[in-house]
C-alpha positions in Angstrom: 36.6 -23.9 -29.3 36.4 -27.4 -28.5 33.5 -29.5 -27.4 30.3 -28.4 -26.6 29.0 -24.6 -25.5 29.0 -24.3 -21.9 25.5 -22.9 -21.4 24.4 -26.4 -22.8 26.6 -28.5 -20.7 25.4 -26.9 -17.3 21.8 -26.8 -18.7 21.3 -30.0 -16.7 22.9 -31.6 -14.0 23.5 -34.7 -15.3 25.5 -33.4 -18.3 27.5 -31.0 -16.0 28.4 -34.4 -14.6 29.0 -36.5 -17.3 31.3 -33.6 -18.3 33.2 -32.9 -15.6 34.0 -37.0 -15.9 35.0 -36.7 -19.6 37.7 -34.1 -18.0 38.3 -36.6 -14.8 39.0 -39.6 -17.2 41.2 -37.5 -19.8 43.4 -36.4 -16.9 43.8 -39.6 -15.0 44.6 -41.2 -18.5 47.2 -38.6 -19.4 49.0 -38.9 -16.6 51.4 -41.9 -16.3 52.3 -43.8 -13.9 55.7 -43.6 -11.4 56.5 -47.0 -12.4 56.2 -46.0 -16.1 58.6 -43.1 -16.3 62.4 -43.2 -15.8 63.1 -39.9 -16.2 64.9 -40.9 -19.7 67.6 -42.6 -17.8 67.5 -45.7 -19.7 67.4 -43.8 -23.2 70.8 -41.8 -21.6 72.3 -44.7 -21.2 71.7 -46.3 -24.5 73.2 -43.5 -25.6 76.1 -43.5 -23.7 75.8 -40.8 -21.6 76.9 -40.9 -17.6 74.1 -40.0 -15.6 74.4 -36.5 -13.2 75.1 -36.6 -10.0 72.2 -35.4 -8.3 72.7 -32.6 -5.8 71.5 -33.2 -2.4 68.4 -30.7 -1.6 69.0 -27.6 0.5 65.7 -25.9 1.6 65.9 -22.3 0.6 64.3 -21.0 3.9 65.8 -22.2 6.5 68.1 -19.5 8.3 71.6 -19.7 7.7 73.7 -20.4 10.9 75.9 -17.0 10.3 72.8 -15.0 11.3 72.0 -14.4 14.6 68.0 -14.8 16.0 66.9 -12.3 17.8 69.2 -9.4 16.4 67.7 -6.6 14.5 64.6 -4.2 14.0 62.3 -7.4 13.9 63.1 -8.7 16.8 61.9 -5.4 18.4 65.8 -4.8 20.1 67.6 -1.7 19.4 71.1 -2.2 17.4 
């Protein structure tokens, strides 16, 4: 395992801290930025590849117009 035993970092409170900051700062610095990624678009198109068309989002749970409301055993309404 890496680092130290956990029994010896919570042995104190300021090495729980100092810890759970080494995690903090390794996170924030993994992360990058929105202005630094491009989603490899500019790599496609040194390539030479066209880039997608991106499909316009459709929420998955919103009730379809065919169905009606309050029809159904839900609803509490005999068929």
């Amino acid at each position: 395992m890496l680092g130290p035993r956990i029994t010896t970092v919570f042995r104190s409170r300021w090495n729980a801290i100092f810890w759970s900051l080494g995690v903090l700062l390794t996170a924030y610095c993994s992360v990058p930025s929105q202005d630094e990624t491009d989603d490899g678009a500019s790599l496609a198109k040194l390539a030479g590849h066209q880039e997608p068309a991106k499909a316009e989002h459709v929420n998955p749970w919103a009730k379809s117009e065919a169905e009606p409301d309050d029809a159904g055993p839900a609803s509490g309404q005999p068929r």
